[in-house]
ZAMARGU-4260 file (C-alpha; in steps of 0.2 Angstrom, whole numbers, plus 5000, padded with zeros to 4 digits):
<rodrens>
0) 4605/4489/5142 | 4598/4494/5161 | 4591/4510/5162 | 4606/4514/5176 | 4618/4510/5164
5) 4609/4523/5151 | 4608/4536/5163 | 4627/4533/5166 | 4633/4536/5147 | 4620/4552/5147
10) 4629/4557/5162 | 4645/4556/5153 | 4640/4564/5136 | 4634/4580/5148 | 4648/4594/5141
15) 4658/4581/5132 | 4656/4590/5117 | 4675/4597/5110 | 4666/4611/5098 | 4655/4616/5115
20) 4668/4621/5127 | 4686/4623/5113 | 4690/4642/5109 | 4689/4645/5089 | 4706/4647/5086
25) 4709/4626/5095 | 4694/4619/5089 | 4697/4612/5069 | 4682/4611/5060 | 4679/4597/5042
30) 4667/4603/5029 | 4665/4586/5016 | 4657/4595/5000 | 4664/4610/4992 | 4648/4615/4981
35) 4642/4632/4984 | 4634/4628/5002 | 4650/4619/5009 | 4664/4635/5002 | 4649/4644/5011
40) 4649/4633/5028 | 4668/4632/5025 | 4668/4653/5024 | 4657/4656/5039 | 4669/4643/5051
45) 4686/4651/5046 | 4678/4670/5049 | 4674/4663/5067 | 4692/4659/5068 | 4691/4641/5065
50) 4704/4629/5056 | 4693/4623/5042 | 4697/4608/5031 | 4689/4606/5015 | 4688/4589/5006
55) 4678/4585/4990 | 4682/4570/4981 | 4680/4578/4963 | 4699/4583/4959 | 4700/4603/4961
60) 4685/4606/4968 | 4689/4612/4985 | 4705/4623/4978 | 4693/4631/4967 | 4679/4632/4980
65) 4693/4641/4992 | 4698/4652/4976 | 4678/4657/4973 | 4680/4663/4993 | 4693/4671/4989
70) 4684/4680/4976 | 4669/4685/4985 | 4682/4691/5002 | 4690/4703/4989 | 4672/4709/4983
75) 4670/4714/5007 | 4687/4722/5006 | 4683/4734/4991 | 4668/4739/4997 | 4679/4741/5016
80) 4670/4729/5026 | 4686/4719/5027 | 4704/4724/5028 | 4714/4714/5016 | 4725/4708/5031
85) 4707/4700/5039 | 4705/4691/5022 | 4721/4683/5020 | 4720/4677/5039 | 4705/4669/5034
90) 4708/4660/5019 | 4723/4655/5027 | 4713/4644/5040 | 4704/4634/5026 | 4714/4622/5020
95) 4708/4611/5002 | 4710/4591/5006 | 4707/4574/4995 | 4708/4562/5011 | 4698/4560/5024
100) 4707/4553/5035 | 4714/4571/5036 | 4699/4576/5046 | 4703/4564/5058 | 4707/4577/5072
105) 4690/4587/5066 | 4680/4593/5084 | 4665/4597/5070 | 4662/4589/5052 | 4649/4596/5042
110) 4642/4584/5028 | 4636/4593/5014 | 4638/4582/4999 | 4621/4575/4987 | 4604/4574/4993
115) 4602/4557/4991 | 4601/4545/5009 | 4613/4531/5003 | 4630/4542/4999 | 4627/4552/5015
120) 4622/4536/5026 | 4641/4529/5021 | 4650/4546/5023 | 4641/4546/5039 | 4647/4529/5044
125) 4665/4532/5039 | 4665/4548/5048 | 4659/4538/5064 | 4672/4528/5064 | 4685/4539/5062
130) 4681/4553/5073 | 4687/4556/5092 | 4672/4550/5103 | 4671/4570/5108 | 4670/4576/5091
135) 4653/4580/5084 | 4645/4577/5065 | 4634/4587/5056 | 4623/4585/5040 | 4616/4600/5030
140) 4601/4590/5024 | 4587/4599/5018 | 4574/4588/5018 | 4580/4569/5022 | 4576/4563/5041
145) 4592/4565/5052 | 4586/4550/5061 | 4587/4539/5044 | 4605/4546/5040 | 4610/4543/5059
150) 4605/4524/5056 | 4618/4511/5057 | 4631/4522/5065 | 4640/4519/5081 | 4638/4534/5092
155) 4620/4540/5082 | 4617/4553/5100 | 4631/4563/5091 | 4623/4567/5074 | 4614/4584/5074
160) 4606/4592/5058 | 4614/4609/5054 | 4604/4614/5039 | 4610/4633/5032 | 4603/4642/5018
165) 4608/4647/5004 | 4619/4663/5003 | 4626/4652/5018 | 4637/4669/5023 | 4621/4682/5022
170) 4608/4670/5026 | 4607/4671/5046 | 4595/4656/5047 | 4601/4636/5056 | 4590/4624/5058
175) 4596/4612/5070 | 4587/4597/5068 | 4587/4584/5079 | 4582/4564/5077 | 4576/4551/5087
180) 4592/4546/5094 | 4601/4564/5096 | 4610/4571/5111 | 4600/4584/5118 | 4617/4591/5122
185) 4623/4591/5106 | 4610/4599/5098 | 4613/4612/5111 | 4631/4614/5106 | 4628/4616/5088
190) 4613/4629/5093 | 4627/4639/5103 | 4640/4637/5090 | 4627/4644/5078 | 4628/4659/5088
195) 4644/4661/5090 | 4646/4660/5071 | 4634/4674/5071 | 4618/4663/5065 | 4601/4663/5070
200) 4599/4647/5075 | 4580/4638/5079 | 4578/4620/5086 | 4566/4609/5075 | 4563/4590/5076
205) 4567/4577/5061 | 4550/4577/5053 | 4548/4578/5033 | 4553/4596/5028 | 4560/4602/5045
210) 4550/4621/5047 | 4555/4630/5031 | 4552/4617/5019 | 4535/4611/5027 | 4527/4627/5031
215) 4533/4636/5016 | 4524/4623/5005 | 4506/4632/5004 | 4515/4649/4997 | 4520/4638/4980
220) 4505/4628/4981 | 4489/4639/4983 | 4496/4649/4967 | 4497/4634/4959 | 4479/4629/4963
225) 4473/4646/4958 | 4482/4645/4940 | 4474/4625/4937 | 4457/4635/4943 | 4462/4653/4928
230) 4459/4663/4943 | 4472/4674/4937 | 4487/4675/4927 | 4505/4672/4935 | 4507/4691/4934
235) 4490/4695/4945 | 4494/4683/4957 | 4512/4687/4957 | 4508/4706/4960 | 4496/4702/4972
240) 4504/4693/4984 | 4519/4705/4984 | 4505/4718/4988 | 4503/4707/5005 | 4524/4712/5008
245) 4532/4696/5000 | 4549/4703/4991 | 4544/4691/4977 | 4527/4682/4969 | 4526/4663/4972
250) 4527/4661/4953 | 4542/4673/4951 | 4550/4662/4964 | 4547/4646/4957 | 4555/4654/4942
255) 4572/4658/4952 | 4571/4641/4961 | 4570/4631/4946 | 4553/4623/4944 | 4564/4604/4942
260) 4570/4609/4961 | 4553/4616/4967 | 4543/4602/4962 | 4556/4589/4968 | 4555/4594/4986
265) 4535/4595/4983 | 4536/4577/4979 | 4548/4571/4994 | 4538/4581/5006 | 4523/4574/4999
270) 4527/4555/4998 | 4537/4557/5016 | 4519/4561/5022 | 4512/4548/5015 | 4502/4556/5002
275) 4496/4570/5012 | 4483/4580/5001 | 4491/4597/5009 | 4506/4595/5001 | 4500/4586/4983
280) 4512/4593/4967 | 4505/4601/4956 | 4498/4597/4937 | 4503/4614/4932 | 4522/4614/4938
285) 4521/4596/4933 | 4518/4603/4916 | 4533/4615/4915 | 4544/4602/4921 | 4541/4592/4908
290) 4541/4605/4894 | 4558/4610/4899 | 4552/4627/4907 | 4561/4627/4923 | 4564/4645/4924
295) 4577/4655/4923 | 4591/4643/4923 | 4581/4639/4905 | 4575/4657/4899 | 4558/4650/4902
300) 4547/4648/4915 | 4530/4655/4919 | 4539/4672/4911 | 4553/4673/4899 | 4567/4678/4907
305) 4564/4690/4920 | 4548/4696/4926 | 4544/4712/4922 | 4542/4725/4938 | 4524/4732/4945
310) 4516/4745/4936 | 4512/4760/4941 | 4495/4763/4951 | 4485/4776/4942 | 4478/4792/4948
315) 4460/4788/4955 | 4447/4801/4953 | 4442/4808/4967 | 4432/4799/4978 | 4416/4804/4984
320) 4410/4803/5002 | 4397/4789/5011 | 4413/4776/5013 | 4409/4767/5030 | 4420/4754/5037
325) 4406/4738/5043 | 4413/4728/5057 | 4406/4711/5060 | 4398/4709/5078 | 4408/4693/5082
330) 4424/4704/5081 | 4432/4689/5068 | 4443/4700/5060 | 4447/4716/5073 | 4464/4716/5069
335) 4462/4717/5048 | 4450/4731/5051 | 4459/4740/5062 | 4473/4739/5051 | 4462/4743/5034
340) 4452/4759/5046 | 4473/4765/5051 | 4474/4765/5032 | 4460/4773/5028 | 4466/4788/5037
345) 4482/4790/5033 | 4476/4793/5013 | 4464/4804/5020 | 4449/4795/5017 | 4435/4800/5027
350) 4425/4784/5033 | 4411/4780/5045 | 4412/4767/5054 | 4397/4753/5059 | 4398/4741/5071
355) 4389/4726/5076 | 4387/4721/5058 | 4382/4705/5049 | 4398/4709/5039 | 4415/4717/5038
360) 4422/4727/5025 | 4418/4741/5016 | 4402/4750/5008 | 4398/4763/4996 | 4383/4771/4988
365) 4377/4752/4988 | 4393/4742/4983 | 4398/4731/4997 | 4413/4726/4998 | 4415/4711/5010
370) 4432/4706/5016 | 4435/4687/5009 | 4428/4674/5021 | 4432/4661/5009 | 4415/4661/5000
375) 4413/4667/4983 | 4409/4684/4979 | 4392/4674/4969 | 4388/4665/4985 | 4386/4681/4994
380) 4378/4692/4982 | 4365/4677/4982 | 4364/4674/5001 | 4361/4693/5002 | 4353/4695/4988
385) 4363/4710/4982 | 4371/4712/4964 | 4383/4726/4968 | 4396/4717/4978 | 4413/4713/4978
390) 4425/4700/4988 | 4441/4708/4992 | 4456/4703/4997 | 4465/4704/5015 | 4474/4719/5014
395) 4488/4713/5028 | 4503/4724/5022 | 4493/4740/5015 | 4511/4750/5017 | 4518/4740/5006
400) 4504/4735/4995 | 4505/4739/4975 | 4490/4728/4970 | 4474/4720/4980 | 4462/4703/4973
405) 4445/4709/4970 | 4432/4695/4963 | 4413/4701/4957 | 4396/4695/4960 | 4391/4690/4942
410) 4376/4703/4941 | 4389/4717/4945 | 4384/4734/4936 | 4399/4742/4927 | 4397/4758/4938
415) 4398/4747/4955 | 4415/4740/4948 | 4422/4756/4945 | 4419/4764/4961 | 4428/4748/4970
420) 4442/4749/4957 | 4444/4770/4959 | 4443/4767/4979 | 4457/4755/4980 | 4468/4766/4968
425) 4463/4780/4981 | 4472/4770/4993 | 4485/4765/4982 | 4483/4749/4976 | 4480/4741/4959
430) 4464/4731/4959 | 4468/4716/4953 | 4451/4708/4946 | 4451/4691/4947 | 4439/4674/4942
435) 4428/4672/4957 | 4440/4660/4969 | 4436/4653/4986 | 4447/4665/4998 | 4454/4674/4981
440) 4476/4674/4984 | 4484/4681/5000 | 4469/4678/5011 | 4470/4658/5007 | 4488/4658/5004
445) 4489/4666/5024 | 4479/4656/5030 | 4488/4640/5026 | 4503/4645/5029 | 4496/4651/5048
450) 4489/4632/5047 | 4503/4623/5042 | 4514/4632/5056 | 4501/4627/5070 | 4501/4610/5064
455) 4519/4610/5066 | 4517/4617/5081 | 4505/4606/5088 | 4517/4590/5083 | 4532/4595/5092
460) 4542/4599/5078 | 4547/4619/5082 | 4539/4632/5095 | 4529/4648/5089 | 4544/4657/5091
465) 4556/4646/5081 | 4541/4645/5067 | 4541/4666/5066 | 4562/4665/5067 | 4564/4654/5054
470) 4550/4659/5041 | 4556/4677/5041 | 4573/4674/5039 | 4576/4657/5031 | 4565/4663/5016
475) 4561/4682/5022 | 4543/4681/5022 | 4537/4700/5029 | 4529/4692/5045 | 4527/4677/5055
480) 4515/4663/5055 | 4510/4667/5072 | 4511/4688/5067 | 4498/4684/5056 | 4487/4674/5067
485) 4487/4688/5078 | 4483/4700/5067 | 4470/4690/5058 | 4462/4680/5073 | 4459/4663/5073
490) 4441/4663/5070 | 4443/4673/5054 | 4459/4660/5048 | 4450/4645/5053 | 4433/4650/5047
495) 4442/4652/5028 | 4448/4636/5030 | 4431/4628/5034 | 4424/4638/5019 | 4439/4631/5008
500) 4433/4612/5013 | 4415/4616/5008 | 4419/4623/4991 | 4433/4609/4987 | 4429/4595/5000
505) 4447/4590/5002 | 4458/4586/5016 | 4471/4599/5011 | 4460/4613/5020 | 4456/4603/5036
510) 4460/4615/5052 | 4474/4610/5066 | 4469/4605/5079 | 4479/4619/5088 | 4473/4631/5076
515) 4452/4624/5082 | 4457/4628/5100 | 4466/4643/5098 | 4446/4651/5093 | 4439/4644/5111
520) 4455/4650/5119 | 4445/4667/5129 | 4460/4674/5136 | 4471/4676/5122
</rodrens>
């Protein structure tokens, strides 16, 4: 094919999408899966007005999806965020069908049937064929490439990834995903569409994972390497990564995931990249799986049954006075101090503060307290030759911190250990003392999530923005990968990293290359 006669068929595509420029109530709208995402998918369409059909080949399934609808829109008019007239409008618009040829007029179908490439390669096809020319597809896929599941049908351009998550009708994040061969329009209409259906929709490329999926990986994973390591147990590491303003721990969450689900997408992401050290599964989770303990879906997981809640912080005695705050003189981690200093005040801590130091963190009638660079807390007693020192973890949340890693030079006296332990509890955070870890929990599990989201970044697959968007409200993380690059700076994230690679000499801790610039980059 010439390049003229391209240009003349992308000129022709250009608004040629039914769902782009249709009003709701014209434009009908297939769902192919009635599990809990599709009667989701289905819900959200007909609340935006939309003719919805519903087709699942399991005999039932789509009546009974449309009754569990029902169910749920009964639960909004109780509570009177629906009048019952609104609810019977809506489930009139979904309509349950065993064919698909009766999606046939369909502007939009959303595939959402197994995650497996073969069954939605064919529904794809068939779809293809039966569709209007102006009618778009879409494929919920969480993980498989929307370019692979677009190969073999006839009009690829029109195939857009739509993935939603799970509450579909709560959960405001879309990825719209597009492969190698998508309409650029397209993807625009189902961006637009995501809006109008009250989404918050980001633009990401076919790569293994999309955004969620990839850059969430080191939250599960460096919790996993920390338990393989007896750094702590899943309660500490659980408690202190909720003290960094996660709503649940990484092993709490593996629990409600299912560990059979976690470590499956662990795999996929894994072998997509081609054995990719940064994304490796686990021998730990590999372990559950294998012993049946898949969480609570089994009874049994890293708890039994449901975790139990924080404990209380106890009531410190009272601090004496001498805290200064040291500030390292090549400023790596301004915005972590500032942060920790603002804190300081507000419990009403009196501190001095030096700057210029070879150092940052905290000091105390002769305990250091150095804020975690990635070495060991035994490395740094020995480098300073100084017994009474502790590593501490980044305090990036203190607001909403319950607990904080500490890790102790092996020489520690006992009286050293318990003025950090009653400082923290003065600022209300449990210590949490931990075996001596490169980088300790949130400090190292921050700064690979930072990392993962530049190298996304820096390979096309999202923007910053979308990165921050879709992390906070695809799995509600308390910041942004990028929030937290700017409050932590790059030198201190990347000079973690490069600390990590000395102690464990493995690619999974190698910097971006966006993430290496970022620290040359004077005019940020």
């Amino acid at each position: 094919m010439t390049n003229q006669m391209q240009d003349h068929m992308q000129d022709q595509l250009q608004g040629a999408w039914r769902i782009a420029v249709q009003p709701a109530a014209q434009a009908p709208v297939g769902v192919v899966g009635a599990g809990v995402m599709g009667a989701g998918i289905a819900q959200v369409a007909a609340q935006a007005g939309h003719p919805v059909h519903l087709l699942d080949v399991r005999e039932g399934a789509a009546q009974s999806a449309i009754a569990q609808i029902a169910k749920a829109l009964e639960g909004l008019v109780l509570k009177g965020r629906m009048s019952a007239d609104e609810r019977e409008a809506l489930l009139a618009r979904i309509q349950p069908e065993s064919e698909l040829r009766a999606l046939a007029d369909c502007a939009l179908v959303v595939e959402v049937i197994v995650e497996k490439l073969e069954p939605k390669q064919t529904l794809l096809r068939d779809l293809d064929a039966l569709l209007a020319d102006d009618a778009l597809i879409a494929s919920n896929t969480s993980s498989i490439s929307v370019t692979a599941l677009a190969n073999g049908m006839r009009r690829p351009e029109r195939l857009v990834g739509m993935h939603f998550f799970n509450p579909v009708p709560l959960m405001k994040l879309v990825e719209v995903v597009s492969g190698a061969e998508t309409d650029t329009t397209a993807a625009q209409s189902i961006y637009a569409l995501s809006q109008r259906w009250g989404k918050s929709p980001v633009h990401a490329k076919s790569t293994p994972g999309f955004i969620v999926n990839r850059i969430a990986r080191p939250y599960y994973a460096e919790t996993l390497a920390l338990l393989l390591e007896q750094a702590g147990t899943p309660a500490e590491l659980d408690r202190a990564m909720r003290g960094a303003g996660f709503r649940m721990g990484p092993c709490e969450l593996m629990d409600l995931i299912g560990h059979d689900t976690n470590f499956l997408v662990t795999q996929s992401v894994f072998e997509a990249n081609f054995g990719d050290k940064r994304y490796m599964p686990s021998l730990v989770q590999k372990a559950l799986v294998d012993g049946g303990r898949l969480g609570r879906k089994t009874g049994k997981g890293f708890y039994e049954g449901v975790p139990p809640a924080s404990l209380p912080v106890p009531s410190p005695e009272q601090l004496q006075s001498g805290l200064v705050l040291h500030q390292c003189a090549d400023r790596s981690w301004d915005g972590l101090m500032a942060r920790l200093h603002d804190w300081l005040v507000h419990k009403g801590v009196a501190v001095a503060t030096c700057k210029g130091s070879t150092w940052s963190g905290l000091a105390l009638d002769g305990l250091e307290m150095h804020l975690s660079s990635g070495r060991t807390a035994a490395h740094l007693a020995f480098e300073r030759q100084h017994a009474d020192l502790v590593v501490m973890d980044w305090p990036v949340a203190p607001d909403r911190c319950d607990g904080l890693a500490l890790a102790c030079a092996p020489r520690i006296s006992d009286m050293a250990r318990q003025k950090a332990a009653n400082l923290l509890r003065q600022l209300g955070w449990e210590p949490l003392f931990l075996r001596d870890a490169p980088g300790l929990v949130c400090a190292r599990s921050v700064a690979m999530l930072v990392n993962e989201a530049a190298d996304a970044v820096w390979q096309g697959v999202c923007d910053e923005a979308a990165a921050d968007v879709a992390m906070k409200l695809g799995v509600n993380y308390p910041a942004g990968p990028f929030e937290w690059l700017a409050l932590c700076g790059p030198h201190a994230i990347a000079g973690l990293l490069d600390r990590l690679f000395e102690a464990y000499r493995s690619e999974r801790y190698r910097v971006s290359p966006m993430l290496r610039q970022r620290c040359f980059d004077t005019t940020r």
